[in-house]
N, CA and C of each residue as an Amber inpcrd file, in Angstrom:
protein
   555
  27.7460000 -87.3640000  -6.7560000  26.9230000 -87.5430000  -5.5760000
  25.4690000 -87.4630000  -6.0160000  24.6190000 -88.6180000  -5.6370000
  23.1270000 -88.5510000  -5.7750000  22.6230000 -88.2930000  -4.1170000
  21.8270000 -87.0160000  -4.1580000  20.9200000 -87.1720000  -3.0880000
  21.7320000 -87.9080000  -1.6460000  22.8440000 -87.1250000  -2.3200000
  23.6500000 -87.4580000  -0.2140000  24.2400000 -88.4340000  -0.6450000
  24.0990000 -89.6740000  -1.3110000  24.9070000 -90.8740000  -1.3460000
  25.9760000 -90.2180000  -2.3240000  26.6740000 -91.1360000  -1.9030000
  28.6360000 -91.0830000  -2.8740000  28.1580000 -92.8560000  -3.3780000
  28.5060000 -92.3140000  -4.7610000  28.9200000 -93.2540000  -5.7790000
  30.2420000 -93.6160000  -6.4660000  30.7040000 -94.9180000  -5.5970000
  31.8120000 -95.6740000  -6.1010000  31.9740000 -96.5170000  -7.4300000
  32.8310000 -96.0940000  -8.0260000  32.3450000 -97.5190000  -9.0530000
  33.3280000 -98.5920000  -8.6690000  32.4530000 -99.8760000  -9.1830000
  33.3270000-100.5300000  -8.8360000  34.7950000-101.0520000  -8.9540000
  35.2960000-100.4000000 -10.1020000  36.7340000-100.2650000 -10.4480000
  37.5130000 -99.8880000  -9.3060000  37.1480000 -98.9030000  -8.2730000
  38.2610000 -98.4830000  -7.3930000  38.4220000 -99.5510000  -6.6120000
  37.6350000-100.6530000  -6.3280000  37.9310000-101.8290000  -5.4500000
  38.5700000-102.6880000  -6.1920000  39.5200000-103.4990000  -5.3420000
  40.4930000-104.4130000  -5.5050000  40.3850000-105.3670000  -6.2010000
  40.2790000-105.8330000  -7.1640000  39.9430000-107.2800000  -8.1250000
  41.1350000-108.2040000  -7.7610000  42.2250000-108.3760000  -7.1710000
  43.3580000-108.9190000  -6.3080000  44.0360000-108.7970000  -5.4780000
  43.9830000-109.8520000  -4.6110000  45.4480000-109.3390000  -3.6210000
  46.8580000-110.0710000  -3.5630000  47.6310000-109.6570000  -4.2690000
  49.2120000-109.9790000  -3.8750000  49.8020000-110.3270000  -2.8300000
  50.3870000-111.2050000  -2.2490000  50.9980000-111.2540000  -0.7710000
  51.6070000-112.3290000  -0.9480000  52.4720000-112.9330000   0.3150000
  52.4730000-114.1130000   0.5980000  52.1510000-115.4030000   1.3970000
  51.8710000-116.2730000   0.7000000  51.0520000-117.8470000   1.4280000
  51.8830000-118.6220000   1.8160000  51.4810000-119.4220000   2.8920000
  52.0330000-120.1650000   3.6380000  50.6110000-121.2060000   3.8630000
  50.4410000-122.7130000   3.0330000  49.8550000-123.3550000   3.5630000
  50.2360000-124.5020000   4.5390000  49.2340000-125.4870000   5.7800000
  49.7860000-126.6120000   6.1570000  49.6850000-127.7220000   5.7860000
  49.9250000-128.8150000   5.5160000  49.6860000-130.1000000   4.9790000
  48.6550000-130.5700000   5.4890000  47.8980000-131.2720000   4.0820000
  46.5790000-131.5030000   4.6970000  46.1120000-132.6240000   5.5210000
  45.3910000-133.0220000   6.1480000  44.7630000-133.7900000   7.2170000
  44.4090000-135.2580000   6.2240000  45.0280000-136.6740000   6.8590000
  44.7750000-137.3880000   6.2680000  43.3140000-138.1130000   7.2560000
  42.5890000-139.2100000   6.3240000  41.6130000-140.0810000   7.1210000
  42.0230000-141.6130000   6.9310000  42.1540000-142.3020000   8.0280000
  42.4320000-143.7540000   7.4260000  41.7630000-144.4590000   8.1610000
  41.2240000-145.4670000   7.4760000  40.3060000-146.5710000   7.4240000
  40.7900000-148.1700000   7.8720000  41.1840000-148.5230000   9.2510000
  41.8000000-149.9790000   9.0450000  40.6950000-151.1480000   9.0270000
  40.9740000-152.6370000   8.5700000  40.2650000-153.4230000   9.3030000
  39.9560000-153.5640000  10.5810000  38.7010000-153.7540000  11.0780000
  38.6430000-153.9890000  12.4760000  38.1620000-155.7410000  12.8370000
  38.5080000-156.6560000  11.8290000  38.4030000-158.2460000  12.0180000
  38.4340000-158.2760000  10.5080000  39.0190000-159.8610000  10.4390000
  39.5420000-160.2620000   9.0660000  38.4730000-160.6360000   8.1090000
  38.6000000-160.9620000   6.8200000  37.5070000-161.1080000   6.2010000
  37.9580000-161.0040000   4.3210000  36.8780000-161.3190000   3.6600000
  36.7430000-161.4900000   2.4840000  36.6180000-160.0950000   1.6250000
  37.0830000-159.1690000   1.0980000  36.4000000-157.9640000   0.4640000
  35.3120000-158.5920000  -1.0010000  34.4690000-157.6190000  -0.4290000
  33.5060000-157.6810000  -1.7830000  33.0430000-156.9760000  -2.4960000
  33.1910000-155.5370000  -2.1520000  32.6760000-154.0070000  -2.7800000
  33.9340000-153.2650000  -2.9810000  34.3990000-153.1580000  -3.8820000
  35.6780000-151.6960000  -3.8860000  34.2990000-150.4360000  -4.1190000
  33.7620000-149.7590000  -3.7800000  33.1700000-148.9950000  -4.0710000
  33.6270000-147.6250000  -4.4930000  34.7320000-147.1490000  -4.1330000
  35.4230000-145.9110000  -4.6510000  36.5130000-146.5980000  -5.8160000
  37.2130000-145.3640000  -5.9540000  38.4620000-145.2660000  -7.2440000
  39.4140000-144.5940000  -6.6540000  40.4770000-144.7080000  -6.7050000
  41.5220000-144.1150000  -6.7010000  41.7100000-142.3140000  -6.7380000
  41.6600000-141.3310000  -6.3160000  41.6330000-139.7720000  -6.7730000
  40.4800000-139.3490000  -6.6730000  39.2680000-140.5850000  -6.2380000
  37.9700000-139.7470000  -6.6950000  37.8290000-139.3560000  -4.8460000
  36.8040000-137.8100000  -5.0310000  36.4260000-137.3380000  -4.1450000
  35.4430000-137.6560000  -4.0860000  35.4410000-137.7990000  -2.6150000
  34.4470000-138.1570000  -1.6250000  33.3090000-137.9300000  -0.6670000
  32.0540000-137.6910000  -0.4790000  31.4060000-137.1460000   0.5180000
  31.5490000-137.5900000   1.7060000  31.3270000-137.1500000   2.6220000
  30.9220000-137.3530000   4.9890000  30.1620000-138.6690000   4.5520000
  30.7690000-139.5320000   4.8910000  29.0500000-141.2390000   4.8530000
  29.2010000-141.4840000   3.9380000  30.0360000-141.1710000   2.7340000
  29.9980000-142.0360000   1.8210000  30.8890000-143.1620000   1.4990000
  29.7780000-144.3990000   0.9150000  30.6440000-145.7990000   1.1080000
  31.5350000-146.2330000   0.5390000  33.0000000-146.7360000   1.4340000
  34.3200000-146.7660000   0.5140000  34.6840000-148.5330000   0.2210000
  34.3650000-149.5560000   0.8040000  34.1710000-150.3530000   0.9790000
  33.8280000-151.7840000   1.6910000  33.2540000-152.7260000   1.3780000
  32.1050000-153.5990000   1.6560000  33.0960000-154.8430000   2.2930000
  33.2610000-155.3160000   3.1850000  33.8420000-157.2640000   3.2590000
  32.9880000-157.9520000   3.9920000  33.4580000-159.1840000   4.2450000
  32.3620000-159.9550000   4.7470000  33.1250000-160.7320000   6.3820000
  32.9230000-160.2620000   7.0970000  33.5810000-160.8620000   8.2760000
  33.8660000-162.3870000   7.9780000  35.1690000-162.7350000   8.3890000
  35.0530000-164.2900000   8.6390000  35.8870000-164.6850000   9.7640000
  35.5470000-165.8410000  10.4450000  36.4860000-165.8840000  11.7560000
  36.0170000-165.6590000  13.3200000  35.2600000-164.4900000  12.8600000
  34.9900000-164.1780000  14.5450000  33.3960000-164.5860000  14.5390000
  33.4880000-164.0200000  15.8800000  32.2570000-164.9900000  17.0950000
  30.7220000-163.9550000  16.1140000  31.1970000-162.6080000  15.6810000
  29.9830000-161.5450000  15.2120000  30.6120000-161.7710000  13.4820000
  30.5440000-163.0750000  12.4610000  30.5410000-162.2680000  11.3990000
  29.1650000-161.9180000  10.4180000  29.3960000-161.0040000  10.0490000
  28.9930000-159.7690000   9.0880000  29.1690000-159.3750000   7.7540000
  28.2960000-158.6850000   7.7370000  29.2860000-157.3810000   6.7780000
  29.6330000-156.0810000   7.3650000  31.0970000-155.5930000   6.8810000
  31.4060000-154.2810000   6.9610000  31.0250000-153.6590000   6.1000000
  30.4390000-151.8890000   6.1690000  30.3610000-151.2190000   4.9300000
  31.6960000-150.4170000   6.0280000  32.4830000-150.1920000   5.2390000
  33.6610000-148.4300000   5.5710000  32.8870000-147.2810000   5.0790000
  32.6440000-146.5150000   6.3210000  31.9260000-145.1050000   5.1330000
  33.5390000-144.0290000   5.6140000  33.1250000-143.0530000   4.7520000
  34.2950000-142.0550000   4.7020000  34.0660000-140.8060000   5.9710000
  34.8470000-140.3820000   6.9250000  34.3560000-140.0560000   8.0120000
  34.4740000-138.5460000   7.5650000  34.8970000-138.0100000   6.3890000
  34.3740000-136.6220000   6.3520000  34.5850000-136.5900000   4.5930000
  34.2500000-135.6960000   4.0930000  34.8360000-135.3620000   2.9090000
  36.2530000-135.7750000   2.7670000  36.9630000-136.3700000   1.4850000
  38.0240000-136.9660000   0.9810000  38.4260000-137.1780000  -0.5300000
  39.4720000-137.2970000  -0.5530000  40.3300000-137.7130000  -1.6930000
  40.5280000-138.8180000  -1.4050000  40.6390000-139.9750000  -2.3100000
  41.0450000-141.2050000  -2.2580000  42.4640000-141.6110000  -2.6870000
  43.3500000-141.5480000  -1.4970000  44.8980000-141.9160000  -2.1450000
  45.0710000-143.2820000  -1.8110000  44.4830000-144.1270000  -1.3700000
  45.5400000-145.0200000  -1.2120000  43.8030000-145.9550000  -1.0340000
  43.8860000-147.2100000  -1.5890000  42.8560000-148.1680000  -1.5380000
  43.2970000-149.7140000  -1.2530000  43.1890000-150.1490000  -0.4680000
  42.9660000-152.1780000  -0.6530000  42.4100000-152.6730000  -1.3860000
  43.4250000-153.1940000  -2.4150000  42.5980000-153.9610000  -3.6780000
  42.5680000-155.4660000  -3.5120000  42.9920000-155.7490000  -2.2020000
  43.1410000-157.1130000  -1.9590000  41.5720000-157.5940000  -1.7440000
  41.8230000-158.9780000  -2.5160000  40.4180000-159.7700000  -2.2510000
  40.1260000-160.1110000  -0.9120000  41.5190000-159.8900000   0.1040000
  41.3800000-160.7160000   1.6310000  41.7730000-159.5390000   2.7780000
  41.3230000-159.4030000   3.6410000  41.6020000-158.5240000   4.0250000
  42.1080000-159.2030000   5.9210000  42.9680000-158.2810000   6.6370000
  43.5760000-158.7540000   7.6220000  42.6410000-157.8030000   8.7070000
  42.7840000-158.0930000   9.8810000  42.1950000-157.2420000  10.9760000
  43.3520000-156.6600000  11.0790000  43.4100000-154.9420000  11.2460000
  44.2920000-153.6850000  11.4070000  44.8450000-153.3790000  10.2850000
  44.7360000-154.3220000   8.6930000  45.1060000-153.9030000   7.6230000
  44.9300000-152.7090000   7.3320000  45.0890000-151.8440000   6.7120000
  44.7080000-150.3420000   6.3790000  43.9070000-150.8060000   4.8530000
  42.8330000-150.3630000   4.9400000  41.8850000-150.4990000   3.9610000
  41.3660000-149.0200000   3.0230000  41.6030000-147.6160000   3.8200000
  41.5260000-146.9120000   2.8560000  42.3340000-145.5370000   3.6200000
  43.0300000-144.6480000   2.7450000  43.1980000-143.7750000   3.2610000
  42.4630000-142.6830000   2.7900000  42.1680000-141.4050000   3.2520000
  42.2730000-140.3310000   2.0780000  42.2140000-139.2750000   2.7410000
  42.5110000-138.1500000   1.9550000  42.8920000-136.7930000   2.1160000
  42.3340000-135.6040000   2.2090000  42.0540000-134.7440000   3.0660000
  41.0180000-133.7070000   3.4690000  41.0890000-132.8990000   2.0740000
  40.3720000-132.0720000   1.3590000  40.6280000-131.3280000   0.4950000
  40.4590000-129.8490000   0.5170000  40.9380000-129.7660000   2.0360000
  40.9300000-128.6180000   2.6260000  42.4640000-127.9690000   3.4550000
  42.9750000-126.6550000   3.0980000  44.3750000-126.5890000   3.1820000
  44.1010000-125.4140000   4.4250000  44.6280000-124.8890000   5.3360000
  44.6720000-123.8670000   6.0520000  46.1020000-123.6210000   6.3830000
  45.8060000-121.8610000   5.9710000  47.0050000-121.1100000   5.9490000
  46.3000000-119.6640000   6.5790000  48.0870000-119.3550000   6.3850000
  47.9140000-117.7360000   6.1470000  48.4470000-117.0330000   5.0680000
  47.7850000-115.6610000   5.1430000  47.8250000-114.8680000   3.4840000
  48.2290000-113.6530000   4.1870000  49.2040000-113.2380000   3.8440000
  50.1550000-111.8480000   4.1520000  49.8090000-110.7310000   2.8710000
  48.7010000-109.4830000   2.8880000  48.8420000-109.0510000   1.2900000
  49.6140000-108.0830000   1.6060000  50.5890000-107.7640000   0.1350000
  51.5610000-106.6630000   0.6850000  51.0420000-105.5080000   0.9940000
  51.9410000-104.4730000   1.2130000  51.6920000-103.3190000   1.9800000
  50.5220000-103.0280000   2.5060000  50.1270000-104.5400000   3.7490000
  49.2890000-103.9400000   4.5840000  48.2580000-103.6230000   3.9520000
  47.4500000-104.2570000   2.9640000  46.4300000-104.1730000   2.1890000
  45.1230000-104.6740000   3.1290000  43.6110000-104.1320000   3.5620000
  43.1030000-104.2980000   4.1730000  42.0170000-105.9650000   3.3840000
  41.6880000-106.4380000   3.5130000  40.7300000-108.0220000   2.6590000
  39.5410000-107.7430000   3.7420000  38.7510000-107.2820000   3.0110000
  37.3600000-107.0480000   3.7260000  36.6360000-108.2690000   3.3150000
  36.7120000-109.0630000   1.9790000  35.8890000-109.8840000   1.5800000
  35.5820000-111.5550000   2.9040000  34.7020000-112.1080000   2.5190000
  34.9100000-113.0220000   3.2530000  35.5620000-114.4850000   2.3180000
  35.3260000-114.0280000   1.4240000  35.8860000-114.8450000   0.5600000
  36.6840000-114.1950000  -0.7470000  37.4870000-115.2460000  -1.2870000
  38.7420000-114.8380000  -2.0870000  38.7440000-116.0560000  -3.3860000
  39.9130000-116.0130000  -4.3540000  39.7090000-117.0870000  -5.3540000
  41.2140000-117.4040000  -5.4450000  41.4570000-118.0280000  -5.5960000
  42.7810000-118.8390000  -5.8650000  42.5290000-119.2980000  -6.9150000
  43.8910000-119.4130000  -8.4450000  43.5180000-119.6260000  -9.5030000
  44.2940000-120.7850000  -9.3980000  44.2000000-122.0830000 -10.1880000
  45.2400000-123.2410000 -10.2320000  44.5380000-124.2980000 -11.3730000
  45.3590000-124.1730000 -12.0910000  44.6780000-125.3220000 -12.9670000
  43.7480000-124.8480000 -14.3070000  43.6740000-123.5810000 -14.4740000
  42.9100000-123.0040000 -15.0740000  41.3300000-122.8180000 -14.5730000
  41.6890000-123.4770000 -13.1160000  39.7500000-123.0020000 -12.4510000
  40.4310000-122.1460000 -11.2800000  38.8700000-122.1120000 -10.7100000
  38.7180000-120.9720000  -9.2160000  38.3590000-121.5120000  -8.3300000
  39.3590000-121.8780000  -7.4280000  39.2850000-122.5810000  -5.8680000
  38.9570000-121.6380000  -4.8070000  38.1570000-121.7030000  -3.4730000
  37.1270000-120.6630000  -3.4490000  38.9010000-120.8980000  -1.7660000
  38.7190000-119.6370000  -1.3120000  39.4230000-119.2770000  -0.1190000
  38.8310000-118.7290000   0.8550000  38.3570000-119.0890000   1.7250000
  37.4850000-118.9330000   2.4790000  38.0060000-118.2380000   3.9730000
  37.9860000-116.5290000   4.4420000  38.2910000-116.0810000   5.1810000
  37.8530000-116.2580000   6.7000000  38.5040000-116.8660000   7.2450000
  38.3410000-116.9950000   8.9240000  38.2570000-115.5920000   9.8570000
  39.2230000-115.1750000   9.6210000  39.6550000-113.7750000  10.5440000
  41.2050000-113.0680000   9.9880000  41.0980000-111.8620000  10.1630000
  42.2970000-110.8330000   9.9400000  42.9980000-110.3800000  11.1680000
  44.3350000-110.7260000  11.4610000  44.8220000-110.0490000  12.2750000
  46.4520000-109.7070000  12.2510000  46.5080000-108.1800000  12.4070000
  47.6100000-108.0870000  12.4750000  48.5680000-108.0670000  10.8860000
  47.4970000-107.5980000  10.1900000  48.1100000-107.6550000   8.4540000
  48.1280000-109.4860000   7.9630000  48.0560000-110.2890000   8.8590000
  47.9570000-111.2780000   8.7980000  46.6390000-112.2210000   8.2960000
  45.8780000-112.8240000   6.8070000  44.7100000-113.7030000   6.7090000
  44.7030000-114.8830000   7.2800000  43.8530000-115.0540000   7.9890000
  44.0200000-116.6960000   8.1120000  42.7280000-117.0770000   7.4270000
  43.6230000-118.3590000   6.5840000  42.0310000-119.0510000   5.2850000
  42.1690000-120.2570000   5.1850000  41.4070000-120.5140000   4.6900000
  40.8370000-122.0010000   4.6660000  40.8660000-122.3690000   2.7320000
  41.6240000-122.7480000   2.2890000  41.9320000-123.4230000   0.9310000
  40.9200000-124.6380000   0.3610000  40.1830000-124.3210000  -0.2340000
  39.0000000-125.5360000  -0.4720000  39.5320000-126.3780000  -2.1710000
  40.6340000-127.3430000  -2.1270000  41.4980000-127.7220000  -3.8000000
  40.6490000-128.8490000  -3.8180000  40.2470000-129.3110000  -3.1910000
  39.0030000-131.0940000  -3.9740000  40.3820000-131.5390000  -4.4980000
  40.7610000-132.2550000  -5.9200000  41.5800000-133.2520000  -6.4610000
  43.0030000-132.5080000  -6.2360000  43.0620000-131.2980000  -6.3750000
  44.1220000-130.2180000  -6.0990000  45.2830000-130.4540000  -5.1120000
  44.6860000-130.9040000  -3.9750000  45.2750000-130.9610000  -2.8440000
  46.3890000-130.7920000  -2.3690000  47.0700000-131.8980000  -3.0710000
  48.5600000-132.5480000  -2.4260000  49.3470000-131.5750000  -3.6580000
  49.0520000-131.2530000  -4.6750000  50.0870000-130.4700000  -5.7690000
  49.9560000-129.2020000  -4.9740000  49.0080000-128.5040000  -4.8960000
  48.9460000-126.8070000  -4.1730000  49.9260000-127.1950000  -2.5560000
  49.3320000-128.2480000  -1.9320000  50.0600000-128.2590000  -0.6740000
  51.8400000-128.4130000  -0.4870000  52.0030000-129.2340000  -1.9540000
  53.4970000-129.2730000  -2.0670000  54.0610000-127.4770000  -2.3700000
  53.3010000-127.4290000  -3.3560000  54.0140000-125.9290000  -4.0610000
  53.9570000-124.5030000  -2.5860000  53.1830000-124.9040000  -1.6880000
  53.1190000-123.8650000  -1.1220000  53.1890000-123.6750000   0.6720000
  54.3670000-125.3820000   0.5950000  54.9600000-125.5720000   1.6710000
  55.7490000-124.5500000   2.0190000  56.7350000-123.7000000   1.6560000
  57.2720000-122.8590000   2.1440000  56.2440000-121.4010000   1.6600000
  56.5410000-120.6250000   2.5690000  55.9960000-119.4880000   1.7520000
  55.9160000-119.1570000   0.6710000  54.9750000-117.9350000   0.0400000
  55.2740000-118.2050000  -1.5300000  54.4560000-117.1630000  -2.1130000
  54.9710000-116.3050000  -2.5100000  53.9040000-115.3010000  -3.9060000
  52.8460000-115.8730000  -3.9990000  51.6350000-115.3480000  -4.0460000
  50.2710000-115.6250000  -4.9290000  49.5690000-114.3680000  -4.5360000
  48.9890000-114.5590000  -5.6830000  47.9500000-113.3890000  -6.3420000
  46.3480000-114.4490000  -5.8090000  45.2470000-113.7480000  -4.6550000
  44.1160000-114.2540000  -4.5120000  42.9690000-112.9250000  -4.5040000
  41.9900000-113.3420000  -5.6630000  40.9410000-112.8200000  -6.6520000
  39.8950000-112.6180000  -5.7790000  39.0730000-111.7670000  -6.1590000
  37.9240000-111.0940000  -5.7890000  36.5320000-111.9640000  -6.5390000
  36.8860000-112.3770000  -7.6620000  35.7490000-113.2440000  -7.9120000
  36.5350000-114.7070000  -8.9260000  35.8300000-115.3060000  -9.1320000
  36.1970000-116.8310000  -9.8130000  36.7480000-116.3090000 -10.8290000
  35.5560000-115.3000000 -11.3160000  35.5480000-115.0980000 -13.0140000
  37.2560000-114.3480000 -13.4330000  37.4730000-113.7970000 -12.6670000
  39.0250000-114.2170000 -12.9900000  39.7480000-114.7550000 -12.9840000
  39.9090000-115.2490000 -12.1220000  40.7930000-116.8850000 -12.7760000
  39.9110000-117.4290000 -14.3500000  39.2670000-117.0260000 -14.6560000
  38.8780000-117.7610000 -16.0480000  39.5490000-116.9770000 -17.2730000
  39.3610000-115.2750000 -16.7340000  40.1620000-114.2940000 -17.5870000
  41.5560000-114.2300000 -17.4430000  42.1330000-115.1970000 -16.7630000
  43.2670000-115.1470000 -16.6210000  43.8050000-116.5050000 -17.1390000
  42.9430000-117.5310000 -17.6770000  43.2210000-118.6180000 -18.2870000
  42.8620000-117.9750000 -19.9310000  42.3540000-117.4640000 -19.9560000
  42.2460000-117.2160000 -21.3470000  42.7820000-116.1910000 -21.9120000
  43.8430000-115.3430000 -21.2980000  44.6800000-114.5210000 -21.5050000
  45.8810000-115.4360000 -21.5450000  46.0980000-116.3840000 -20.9630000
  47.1700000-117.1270000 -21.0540000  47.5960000-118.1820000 -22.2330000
  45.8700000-118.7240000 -22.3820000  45.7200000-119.4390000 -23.8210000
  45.9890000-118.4620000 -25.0340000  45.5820000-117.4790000 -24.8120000
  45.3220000-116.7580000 -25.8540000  47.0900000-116.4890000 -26.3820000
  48.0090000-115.9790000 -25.2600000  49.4420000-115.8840000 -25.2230000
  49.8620000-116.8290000 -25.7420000  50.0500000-118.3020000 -26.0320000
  50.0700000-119.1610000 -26.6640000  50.2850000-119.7610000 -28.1650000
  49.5060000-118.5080000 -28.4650000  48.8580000-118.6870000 -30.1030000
  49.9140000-118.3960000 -30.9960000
């Protein structure tokens, strides 16, 4: 004790919590033609992530009474699964899909373990996917899963409930990739 204050170190706090996850499948975005036309911009790739407004691709109206150009922008953040590589495009064709890279669940830690943090780390891949705490209730987390390219592999693996260990900072998941490499040797 200094001068009235109590000194914790930080060892007695939690560097993990154990429990079990339950995520939901993530939110798709899709993009159709809205009048037929010529494509002329593929501007994305396949897997690549995406920003809110950013442009997925360009055609050139043909046919109707207003033609144009279309730009498609991406109506929120995305993964790019599925693209029109066709040079021609149809009105109601589906021209792009893609995939939120955001998972929401809940996190059960065992025995009623209290998660004061507002945020958490999920390890996958050998990085640190950030978990982002909504509210606690009832021994129950509800979080928000932020995987970017991750997505659809974490969302498969953790369709049913499921063990996981979620971290107090990134930097473990890094010590925990290199304890694993290191096991290896």
């Amino acid at each position: 004790m200094i001068g009235g204050l109590v000194l914790i170190s930080t060892e007695a706090w939690p560097q993990s919590f154990l429990g079990k996850l339950t995520v939901g499948a993530p939110r798709h975005q899709y993009h159709f033609a809205t009048s037929s036309g010529k494509a002329l911009d593929h501007l994305v790739k396949l897997d690549q992530i995406v920003s809110k407004g950013e442009p997925l691709l360009r055609y050139q109206e043909v046919g109707s009474t207003k033609e144009g150009v279309r730009l498609i922008l991406a109506g929120s953040q995305g993964v790019v699964t599925e693209l029109n590589s066709s040079t021609w495009v149809v009105k109601g064709e589906l021209l792009a899909k893609l995939l939120t890279p955001k998972l929401l669940g809940i996190f059960e830690p065992e025995h009623g373990a209290a998660v004061t943090a507002r945020a958490l780390w999920f390890c996958h891949a050998g990085s640190g996917f950030e978990v982002r705490v909504s509210y606690e209730s009832r021994g129950k987390v509800f979080v928000t899963l932020h995987m970017n390219e991750y997505v659809i592999e974490v969302s498969e693996l953790f369709k049913n409930e499921k063990s996981a260990t979620l971290f107090t900072s990134p930097a473990q998941c890094h010590k925990q990739r290199d304890v694993s490499l290191g096991a290896g040797k």
